[in-house]
C-alpha positions, 0 to 999 in steps of 0.5 A: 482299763484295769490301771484306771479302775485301780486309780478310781479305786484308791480315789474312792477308799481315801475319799471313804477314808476322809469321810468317816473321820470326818463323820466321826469328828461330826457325831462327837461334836453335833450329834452325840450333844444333840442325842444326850440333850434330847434324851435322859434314858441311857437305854434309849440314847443308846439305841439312838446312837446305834442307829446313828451309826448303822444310818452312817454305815448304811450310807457308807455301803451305798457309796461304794456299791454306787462307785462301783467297788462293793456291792452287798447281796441281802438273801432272805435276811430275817429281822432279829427282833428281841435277845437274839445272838446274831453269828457269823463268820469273820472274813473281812473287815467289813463285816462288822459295818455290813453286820450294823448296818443291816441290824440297826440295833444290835450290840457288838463287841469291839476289840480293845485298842479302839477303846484307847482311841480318843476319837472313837471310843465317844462312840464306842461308849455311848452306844453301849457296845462291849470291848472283848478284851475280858471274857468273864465281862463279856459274859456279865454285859452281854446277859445285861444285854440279852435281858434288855431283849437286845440282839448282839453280834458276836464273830466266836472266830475271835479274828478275822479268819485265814485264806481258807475255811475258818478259825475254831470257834470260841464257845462265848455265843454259845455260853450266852445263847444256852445260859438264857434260852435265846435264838441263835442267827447264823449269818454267813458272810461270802465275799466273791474276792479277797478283800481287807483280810488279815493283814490285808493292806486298805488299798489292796483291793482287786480290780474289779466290784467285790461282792458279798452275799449274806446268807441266814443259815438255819436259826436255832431256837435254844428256848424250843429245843436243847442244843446240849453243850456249849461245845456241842452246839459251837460245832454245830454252829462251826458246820452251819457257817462252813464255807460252801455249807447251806444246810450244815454239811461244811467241814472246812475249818483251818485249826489254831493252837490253844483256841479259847474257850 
């Protein structure tokens, strides 16, 4: 039985695969034309075209809990209306698709090479989002985009994270939230089984429905009240996100060399 599901499995991450290059080749040559035709504000376009991206990761999602292969659990999800920096943790690759699709809006940064890639980085561009690969840039775009009253998505791991507990955070959320006084999201992403992790091959699923439940933690409000520090408030943010943490009592975290700043 396990030999069947595992060749359904692999039918259907292909069958994904083709999907979202051909998804992608069809926003290139239809849709971002259309967007760009029907729209002259660049800041709408690019709300247009985030929310085309989410309605296609929404779809994607739906496939897979239909084919049985991934399913999304949505606890008290709360909507992140204005400038609001949306963390979370960075279990798996599909975070980020799990993230856009449920914040529809939301900026993100996105890691350099896909920037060089010809049939993405159209994409990438029009909707605006923010390549991580200069720090002191992700600090100017990403206070263009909080002063636009736009929520962003940031994962301060820097990388997916290691087998167990987290990697150390980097301080940039916390840099934004506190330089412009904005909520802080915290979304904790569980996934029930291992699955495309760091080094993690597309096909190497379990065999069996992957599940992922994602928590909202306690927002903090930066305009209400002083979380301190850049580094006060990144720990603090590191125990709300903790592994088996509901309240900020987790401590699992699994240390690096030289973190960033």
């Amino acid at each position: 039985m396990k030999i069947l599901f595992r060749c359904w499995q692999c039918l259907v991450i292909a069958t994904i695969t083709l999907a979202y290059g051909g998804g992608v080749l069809l926003d290139c040559i239809l849709f971002l034309p259309l967007i760009f035709l029907g729209c002259r504000d660049p800041k709408r376009r690019r709300l247009q075209v985030r929310r085309l991206i989410s309605c296609e990761f929404r779809l994607f999602l739906g496939f897979l809990r239909f084919c049985r292969i991934l399913s999304v659990d949505r606890v008290e999800l709360q909507a992140a209306q204005g400038p609001t920096v949306i963390v979370a943790n960075h279990p798996s690759l599909l975070d980020i698709m799990i993230l856009i699709a449920l914040f529809p809006e939301a900026d993100c940064l996105v890691k350099k090479s896909l920037w060089r890639n010809p049939f993405v980085a159209p994409m990438l561009i029009s909707a605006g989002y923010i390549a991580n690969d200069d720090a002191a840039g992700f600090l100017e775009s990403a206070a263009a985009r909080i002063a636009d009253g736009l929520p962003i998505i940031i994962f301060p791991e820097g990388t997916r994270s290691p087998l167990q507990g987290m990697h150390p955070f980097h301080r940039s959320a916390a840099s934004v939230a506190l330089r412009h006084a904005c909520q802080i999201l915290p979304v904790r992403l569980e996934f029930s089984h291992r699955v495309l992790a760091k080094g993690q091959s597309l096909f190497r699923f379990p065999p069996c429905t992957v599940t992922c439940r994602v928590e909202i933690r306690e927002r903090i409000d930066c305009a209400r009240t002083s979380p301190g520090t850049s580094q006060t408030l990144t720990r603090q943010l590191e125990d709300l996100l903790s592994p088996g943490s509901q309240d900020g009592t987790g401590s699992q975290r699994t240390h690096r060399q030289n973190p960033q700043p």
